[in-house]
N, CA, C and O of each residue as an XYZ file, in Angstrom:
720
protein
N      31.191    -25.939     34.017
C      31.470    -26.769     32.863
C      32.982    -26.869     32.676
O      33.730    -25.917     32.901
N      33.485    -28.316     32.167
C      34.880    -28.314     32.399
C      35.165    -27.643     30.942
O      34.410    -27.589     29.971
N      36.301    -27.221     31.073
C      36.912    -26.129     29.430
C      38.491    -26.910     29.278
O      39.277    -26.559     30.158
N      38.784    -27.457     28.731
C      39.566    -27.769     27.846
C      41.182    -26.643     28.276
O      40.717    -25.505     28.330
N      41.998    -26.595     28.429
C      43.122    -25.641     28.875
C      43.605    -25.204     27.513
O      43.857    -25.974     26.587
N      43.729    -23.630     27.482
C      44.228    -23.205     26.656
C      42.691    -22.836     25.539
O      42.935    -22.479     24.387
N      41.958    -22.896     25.760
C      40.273    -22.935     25.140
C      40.105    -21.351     24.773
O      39.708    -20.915     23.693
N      40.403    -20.771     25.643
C      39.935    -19.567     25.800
C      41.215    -18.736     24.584
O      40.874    -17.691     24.029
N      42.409    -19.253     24.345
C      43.385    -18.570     23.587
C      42.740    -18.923     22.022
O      42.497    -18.292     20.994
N      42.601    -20.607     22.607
C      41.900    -21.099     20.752
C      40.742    -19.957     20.572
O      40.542    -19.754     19.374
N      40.125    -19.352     21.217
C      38.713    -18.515     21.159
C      39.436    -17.025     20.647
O      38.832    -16.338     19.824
N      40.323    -16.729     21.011
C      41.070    -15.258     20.536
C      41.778    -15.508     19.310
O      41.777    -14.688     18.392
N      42.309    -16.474     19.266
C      42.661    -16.358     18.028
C      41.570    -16.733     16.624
O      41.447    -15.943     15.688
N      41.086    -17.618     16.671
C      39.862    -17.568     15.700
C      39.032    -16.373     15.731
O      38.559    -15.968     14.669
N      38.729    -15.580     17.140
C      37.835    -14.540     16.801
C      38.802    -13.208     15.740
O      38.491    -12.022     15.636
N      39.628    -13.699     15.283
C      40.613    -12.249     14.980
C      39.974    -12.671     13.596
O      39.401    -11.741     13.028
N      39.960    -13.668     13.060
C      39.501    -14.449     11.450
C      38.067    -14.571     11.177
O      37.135    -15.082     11.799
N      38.173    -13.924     10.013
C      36.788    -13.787      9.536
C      36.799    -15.007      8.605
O      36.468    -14.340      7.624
N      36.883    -15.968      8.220
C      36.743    -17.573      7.854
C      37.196    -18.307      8.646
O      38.149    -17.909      9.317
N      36.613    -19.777      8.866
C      37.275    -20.790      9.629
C      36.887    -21.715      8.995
O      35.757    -21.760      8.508
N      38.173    -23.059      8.834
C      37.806    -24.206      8.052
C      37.243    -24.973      9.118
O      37.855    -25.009     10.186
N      35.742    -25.835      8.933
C      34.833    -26.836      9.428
C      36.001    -27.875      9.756
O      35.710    -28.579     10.723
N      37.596    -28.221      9.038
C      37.877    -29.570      9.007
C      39.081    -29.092     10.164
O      39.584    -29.877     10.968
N      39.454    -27.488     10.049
C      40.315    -27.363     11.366
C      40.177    -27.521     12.356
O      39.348    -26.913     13.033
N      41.154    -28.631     12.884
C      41.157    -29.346     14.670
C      41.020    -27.963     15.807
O      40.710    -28.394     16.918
N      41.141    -26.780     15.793
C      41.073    -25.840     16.007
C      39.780    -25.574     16.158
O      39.197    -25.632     17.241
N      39.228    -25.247     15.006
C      37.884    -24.731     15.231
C      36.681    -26.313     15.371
O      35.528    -26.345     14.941
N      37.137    -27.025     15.815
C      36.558    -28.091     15.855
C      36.000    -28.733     17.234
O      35.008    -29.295     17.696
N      37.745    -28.119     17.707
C      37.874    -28.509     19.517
C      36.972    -27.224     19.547
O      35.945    -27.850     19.282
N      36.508    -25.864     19.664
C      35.649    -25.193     19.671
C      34.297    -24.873     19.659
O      33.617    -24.202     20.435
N      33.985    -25.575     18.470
C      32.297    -26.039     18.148
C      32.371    -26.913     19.611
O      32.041    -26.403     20.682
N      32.848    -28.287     19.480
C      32.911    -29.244     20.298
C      32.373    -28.842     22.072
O      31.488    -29.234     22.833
N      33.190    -28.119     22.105
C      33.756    -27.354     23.692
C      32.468    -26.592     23.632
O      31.808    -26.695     24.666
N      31.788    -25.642     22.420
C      30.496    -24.951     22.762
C      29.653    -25.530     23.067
O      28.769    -25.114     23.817
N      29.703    -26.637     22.569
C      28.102    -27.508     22.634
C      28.275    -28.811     23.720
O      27.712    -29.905     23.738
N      29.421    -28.142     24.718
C      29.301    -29.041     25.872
C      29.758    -30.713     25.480
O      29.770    -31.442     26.472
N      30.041    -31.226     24.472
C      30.118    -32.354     24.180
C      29.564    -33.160     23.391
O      29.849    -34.346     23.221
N      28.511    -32.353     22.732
C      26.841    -33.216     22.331
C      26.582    -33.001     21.105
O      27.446    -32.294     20.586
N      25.618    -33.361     20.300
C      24.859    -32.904     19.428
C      24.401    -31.888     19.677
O      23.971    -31.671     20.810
N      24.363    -31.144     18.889
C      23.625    -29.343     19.471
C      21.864    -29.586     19.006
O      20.934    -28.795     19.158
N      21.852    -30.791     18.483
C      20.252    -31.022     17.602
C      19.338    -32.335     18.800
O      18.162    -32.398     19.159
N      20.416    -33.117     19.082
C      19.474    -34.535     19.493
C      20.313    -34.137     21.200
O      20.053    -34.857     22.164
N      20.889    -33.427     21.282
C      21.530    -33.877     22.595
C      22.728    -35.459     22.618
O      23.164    -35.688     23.746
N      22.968    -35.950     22.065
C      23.844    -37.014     21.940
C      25.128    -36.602     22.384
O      25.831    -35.735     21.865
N      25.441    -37.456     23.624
C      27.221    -37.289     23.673
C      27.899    -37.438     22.507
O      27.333    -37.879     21.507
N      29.398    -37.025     22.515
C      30.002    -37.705     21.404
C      30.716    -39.003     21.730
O      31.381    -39.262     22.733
N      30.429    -39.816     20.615
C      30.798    -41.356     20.767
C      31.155    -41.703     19.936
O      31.273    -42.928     19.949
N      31.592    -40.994     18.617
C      32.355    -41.603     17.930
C      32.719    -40.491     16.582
O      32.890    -39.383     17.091
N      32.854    -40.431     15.382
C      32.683    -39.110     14.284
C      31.408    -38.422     14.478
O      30.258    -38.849     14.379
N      31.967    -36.992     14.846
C      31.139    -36.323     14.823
C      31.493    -35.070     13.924
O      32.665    -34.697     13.967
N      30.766    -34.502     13.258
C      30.344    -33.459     12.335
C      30.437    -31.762     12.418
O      29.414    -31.189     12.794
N      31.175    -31.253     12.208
C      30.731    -29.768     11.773
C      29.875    -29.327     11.204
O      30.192    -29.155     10.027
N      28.199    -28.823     11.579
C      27.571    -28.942     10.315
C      27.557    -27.292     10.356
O      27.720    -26.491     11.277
N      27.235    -27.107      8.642
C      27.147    -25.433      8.909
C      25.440    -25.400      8.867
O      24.731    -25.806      7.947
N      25.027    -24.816     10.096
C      23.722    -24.357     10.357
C      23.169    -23.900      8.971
O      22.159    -24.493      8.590
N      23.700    -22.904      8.141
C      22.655    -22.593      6.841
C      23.836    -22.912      6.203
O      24.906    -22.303      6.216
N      23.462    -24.143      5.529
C      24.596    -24.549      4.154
C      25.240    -23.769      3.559
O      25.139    -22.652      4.067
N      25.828    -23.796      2.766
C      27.130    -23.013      2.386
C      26.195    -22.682      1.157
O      26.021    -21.470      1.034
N      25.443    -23.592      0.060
C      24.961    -23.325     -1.139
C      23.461    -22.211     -0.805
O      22.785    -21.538     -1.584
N      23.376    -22.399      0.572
C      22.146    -21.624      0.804
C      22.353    -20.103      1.707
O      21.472    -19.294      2.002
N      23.089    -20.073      1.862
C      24.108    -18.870      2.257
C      23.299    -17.183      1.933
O      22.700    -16.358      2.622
N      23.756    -17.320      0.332
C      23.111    -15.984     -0.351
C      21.594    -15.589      0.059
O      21.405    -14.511      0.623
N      20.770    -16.252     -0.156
C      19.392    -16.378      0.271
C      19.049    -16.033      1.653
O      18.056    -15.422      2.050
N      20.249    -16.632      2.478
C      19.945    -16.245      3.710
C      20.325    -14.862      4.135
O      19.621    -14.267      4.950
N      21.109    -14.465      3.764
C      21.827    -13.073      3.669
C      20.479    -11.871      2.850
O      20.345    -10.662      3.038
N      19.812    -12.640      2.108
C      18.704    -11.833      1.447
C      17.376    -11.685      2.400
O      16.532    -10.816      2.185
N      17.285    -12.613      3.462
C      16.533    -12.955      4.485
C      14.995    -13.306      3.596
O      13.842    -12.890      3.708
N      15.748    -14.384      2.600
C      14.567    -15.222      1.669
C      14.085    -16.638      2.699
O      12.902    -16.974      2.760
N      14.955    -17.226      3.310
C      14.689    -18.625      3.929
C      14.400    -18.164      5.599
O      13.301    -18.488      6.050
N      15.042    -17.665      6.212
C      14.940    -17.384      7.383
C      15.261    -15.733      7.925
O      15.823    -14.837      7.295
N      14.823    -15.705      8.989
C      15.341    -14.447      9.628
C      16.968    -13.921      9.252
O      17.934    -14.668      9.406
N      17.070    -12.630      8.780
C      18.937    -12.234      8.446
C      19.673    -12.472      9.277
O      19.176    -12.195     10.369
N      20.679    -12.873      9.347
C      22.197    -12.752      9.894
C      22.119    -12.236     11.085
O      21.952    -11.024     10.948
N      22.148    -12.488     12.029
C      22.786    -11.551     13.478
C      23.653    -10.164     12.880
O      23.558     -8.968     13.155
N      24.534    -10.929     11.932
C      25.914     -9.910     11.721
C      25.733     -9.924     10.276
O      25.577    -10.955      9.622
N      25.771     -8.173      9.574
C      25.523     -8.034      8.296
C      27.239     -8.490      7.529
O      27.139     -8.476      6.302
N      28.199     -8.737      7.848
C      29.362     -9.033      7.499
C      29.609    -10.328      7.943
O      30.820    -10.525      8.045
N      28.608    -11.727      8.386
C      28.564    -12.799      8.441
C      28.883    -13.321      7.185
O      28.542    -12.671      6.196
N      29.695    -14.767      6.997
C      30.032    -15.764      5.872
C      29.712    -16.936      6.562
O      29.657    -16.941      7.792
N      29.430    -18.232      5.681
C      28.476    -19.228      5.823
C      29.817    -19.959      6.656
O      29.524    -20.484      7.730
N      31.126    -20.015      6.265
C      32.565    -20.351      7.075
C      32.926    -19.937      7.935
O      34.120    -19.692      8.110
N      32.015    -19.715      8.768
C      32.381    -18.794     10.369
C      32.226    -19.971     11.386
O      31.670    -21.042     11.144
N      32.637    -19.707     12.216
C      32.029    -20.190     13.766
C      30.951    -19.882     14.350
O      30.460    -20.524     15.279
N      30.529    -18.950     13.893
C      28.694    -18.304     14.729
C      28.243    -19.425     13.288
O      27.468    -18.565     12.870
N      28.137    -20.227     12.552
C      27.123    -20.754     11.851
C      27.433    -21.777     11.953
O      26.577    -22.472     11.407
N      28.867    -22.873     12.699
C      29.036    -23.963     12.751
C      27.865    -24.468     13.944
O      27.406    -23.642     14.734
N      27.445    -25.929     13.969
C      26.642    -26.701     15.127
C      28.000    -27.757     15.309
O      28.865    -27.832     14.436
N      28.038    -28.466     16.435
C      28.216    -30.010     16.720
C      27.031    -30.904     16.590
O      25.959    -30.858     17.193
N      27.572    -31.958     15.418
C      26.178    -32.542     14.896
C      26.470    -34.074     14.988
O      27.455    -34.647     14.524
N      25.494    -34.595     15.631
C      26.101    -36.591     15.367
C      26.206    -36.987     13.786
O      25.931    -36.055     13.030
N      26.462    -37.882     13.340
C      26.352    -38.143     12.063
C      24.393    -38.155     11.662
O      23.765    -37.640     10.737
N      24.111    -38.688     12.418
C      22.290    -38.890     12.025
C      22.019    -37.577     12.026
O      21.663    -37.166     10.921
N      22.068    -36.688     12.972
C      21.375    -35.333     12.709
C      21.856    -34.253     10.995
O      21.273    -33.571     10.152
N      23.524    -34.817     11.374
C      23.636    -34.181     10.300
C      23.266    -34.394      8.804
O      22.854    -33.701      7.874
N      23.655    -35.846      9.052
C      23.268    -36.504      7.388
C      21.767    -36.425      7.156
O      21.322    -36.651      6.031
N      20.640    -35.987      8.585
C      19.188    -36.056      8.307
C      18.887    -34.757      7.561
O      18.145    -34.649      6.585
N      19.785    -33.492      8.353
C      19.507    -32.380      7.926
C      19.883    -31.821      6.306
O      19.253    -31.042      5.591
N      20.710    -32.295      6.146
C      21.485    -31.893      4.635
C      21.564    -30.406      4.628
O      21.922    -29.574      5.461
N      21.011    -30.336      3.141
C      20.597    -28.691      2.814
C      19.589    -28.105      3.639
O      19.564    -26.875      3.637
N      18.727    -28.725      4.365
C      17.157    -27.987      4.702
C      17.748    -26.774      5.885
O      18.816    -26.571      6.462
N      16.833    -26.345      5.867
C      16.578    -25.254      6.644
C      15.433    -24.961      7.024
O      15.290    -24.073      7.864
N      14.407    -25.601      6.522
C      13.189    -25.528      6.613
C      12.338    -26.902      6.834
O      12.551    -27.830      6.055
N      11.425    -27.046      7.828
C      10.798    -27.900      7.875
C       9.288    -27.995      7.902
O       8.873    -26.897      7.530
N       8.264    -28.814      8.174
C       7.066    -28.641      7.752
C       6.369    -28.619      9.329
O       7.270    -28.773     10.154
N       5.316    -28.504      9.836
C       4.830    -28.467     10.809
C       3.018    -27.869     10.435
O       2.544    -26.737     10.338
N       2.349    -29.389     10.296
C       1.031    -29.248      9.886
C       1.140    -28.548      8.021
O       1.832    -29.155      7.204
N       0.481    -27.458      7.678
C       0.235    -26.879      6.432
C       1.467    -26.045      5.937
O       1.825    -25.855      4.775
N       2.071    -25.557      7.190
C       3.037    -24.751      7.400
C       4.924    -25.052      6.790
O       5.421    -26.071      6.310
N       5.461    -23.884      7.043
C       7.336    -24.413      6.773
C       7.488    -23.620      7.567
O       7.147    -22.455      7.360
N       8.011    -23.993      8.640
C       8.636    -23.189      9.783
C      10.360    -23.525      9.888
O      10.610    -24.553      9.258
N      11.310    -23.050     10.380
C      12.746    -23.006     10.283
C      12.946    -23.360     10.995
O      12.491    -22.956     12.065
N      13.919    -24.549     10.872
C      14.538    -25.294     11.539
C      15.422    -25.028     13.026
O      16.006    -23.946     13.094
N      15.486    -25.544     13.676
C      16.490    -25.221     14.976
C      17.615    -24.599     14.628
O      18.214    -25.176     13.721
N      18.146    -23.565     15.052
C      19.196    -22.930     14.722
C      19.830    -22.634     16.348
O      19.326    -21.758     17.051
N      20.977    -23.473     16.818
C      21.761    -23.345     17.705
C      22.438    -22.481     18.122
O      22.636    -22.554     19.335
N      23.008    -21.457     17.481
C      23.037    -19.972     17.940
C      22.083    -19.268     18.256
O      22.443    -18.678     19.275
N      20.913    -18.922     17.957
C      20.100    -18.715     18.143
C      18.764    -18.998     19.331
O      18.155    -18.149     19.982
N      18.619    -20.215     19.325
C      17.638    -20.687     20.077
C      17.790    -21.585     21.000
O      18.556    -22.523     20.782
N      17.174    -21.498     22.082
C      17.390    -22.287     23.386
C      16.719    -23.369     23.095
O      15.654    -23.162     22.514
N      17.077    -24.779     23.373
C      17.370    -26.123     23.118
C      15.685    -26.430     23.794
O      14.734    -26.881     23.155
N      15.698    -26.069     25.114
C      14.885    -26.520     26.413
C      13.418    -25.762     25.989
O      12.354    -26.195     26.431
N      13.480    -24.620     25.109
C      12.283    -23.672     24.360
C      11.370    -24.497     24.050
O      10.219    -24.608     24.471
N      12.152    -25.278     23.015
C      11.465    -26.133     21.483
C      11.642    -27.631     21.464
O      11.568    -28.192     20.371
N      11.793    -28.107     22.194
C      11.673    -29.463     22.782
C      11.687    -30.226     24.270
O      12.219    -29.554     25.153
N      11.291    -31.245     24.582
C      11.456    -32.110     25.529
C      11.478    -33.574     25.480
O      11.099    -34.245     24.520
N      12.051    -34.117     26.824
C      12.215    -35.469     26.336
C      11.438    -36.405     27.446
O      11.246    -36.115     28.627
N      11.117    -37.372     26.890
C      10.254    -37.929     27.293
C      10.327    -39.084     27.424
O      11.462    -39.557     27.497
N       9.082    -40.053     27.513
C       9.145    -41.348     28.233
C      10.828    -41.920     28.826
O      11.621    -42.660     28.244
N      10.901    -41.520     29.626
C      12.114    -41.786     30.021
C      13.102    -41.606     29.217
O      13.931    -42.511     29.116
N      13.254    -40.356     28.430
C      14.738    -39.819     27.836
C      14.677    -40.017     26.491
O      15.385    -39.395     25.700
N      13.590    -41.138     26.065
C      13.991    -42.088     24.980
C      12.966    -41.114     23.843
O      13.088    -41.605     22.721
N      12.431    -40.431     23.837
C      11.692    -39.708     22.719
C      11.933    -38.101     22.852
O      11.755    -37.539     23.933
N      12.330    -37.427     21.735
C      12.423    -36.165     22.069
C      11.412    -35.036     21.323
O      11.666    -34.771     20.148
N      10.520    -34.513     21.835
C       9.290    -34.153     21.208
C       9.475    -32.686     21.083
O       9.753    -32.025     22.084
N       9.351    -32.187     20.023
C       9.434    -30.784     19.506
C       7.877    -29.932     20.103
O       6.795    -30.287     19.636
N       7.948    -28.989     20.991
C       6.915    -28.635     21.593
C       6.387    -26.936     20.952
O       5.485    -26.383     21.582
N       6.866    -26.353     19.972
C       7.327    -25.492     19.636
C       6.719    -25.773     17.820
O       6.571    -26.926     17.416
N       6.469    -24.724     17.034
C       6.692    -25.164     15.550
C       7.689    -24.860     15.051
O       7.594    -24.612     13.849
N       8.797    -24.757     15.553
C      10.391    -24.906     15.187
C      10.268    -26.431     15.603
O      10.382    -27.278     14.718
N      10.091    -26.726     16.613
C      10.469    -27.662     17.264
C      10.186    -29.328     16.071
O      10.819    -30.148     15.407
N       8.579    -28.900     16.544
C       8.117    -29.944     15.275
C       8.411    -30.310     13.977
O       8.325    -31.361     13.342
N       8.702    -29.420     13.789
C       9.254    -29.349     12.153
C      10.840    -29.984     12.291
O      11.308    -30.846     11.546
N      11.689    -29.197     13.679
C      13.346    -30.056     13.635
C      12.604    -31.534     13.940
O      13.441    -32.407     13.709
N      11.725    -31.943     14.241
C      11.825    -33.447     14.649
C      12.152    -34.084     13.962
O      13.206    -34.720     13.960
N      10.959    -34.061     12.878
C      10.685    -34.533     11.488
C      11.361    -34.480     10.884
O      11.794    -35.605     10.636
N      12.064    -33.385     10.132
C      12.952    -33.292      9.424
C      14.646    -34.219     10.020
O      15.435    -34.851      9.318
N      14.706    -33.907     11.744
C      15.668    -34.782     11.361
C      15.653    -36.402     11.831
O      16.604    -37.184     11.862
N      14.137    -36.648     12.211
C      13.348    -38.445     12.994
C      14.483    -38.686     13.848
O      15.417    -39.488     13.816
N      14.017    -37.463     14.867
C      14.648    -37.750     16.011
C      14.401    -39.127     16.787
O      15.142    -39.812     17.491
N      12.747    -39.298     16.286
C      12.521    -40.411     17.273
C      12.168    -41.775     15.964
O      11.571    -42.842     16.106
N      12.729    -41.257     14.916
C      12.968    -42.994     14.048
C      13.252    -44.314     14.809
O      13.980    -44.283     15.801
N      12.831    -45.196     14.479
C      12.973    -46.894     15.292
C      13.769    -47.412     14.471
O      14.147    -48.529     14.826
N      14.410    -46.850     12.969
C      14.686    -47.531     11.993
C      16.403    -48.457     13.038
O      17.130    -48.087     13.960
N      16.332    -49.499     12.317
C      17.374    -50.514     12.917
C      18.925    -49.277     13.091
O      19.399    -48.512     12.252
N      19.383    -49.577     14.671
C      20.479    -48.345     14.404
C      20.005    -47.136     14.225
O      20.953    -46.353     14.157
N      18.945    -46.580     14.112
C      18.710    -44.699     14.357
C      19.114    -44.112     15.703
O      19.663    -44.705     16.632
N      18.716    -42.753     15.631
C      18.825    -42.631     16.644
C      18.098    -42.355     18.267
O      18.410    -41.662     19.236
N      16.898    -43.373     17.924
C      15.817    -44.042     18.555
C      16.941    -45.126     19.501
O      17.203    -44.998     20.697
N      17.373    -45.978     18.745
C      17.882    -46.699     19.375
C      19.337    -46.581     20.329
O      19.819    -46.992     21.385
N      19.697    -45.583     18.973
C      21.077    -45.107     20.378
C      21.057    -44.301     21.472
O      21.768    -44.398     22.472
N      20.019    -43.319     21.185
C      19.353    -42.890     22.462
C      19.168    -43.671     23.637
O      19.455    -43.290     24.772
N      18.580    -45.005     23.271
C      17.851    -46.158     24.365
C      19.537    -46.393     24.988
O      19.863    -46.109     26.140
N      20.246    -46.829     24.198
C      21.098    -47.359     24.852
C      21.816    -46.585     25.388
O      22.189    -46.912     26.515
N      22.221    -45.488     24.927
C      23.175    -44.487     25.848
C      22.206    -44.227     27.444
O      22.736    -44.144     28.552
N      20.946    -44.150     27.215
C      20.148    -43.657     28.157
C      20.367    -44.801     29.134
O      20.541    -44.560     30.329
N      20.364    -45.955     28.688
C      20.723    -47.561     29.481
C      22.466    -47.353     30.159
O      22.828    -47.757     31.264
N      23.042    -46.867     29.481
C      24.753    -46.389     29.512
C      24.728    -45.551     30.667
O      25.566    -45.725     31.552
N      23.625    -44.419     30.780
C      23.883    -43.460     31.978
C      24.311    -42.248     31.785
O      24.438    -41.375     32.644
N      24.649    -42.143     30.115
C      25.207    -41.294     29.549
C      24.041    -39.758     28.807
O      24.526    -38.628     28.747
N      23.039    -39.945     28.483
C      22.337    -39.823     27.751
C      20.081    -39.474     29.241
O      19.310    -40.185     29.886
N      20.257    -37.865     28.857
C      20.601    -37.154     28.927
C      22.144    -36.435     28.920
O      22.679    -37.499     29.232
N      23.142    -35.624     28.833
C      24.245    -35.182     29.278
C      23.478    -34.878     30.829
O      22.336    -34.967     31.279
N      24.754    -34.495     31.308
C      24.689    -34.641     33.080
C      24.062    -32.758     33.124
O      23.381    -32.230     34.003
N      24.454    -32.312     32.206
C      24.229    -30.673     31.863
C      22.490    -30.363     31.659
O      21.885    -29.462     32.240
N      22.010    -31.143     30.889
C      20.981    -31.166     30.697
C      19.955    -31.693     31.487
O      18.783    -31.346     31.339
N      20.307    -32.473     32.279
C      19.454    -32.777     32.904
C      18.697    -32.151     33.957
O      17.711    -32.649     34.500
N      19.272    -30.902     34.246
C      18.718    -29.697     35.072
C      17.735    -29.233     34.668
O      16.973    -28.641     35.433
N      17.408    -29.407     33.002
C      16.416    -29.072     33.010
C      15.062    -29.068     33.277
O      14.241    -28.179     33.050
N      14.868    -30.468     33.931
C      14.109    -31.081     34.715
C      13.441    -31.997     33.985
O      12.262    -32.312     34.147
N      14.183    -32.421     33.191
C      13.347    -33.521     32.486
C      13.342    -35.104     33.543
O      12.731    -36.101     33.158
């Protein structure tokens, strides 16, 4: 994977800081550089503003630390302003996700995809030719929905999928090992 020069210093110095601002170009080129280029949710190159999202919202933070919404913290001295809780998010994934953390799957609320955490290739696949991405998993199902991965709405990201996938772009070239 290509790395960015000088990547590895941006990585020492943020790891010394226990906060990082979402809007610093710093920790931005970082998220960015982790997630290979993409959406960490839909797989989407980046193509235009893309998002810092914090994996468990900032207002939902406490709760999570109480291990009320999801499984606790990796790290009992975790803050919701870190880098282990930032994703790279397209604008659709992020603006789909908001606050949730939780999604539905049949009767159920199962927790959402969490990108530190969980392998991408686990809890989904893609299908009819690239263009649908199906949550196979009840994490999975529940991230669909919650964020309509596969919406048709005019401009979703149904459709930019199609076209990046038409572009050549879409799978990433990374992903596609996975044998989809």
């Amino acid at each position: 994977m290509f790395e960015p020069p000088g990547l590895q210093q941006v990585r020492d110095r943020l790891a010394q800081m226990s906060r990082h601002d979402p809007a610093d170009s710093l920790v931005r080129l970082l998220v960015q550089a982790r997630a290979r280029d993409a959406c960490e949710y839909c797989l989407m190159p980046s193509r235009s503003q893309y998002h810092v999202d914090h994996i468990i919202p900032v207002a939902r933070w406490q709760s999570y630390l109480e291990g009320i919404l999801t499984s606790k913290p990796l790290r009992s001295d975790s803050v919701a302003d870190h880098i282990d809780n930032f994703a790279w998010s397209c604008a659709h994934c992020n603006t789909s996700k908001g606050e949730r953390v939780q999604g539905r799957d049949g009767n159920r609320n199962y927790r959402l995809f969490h990108p530190r955490r969980d392998i991408w290739s686990e809890h989904f696949v893609l299908v009819e030719d690239y263009f649908l991405i199906n949550g196979v998993t009840e994490i999975g199902r529940a991230t669909e929905r919650v964020l309509g991965f596969n919406s048709p709405q005019r401009n979703g990201p149904l459709v930019a999928r199609h076209k990046a996938t038409m572009d050549g772009i879409y799978p990433p070239e990374w992903a596609r090992s996975w044998g989809y």
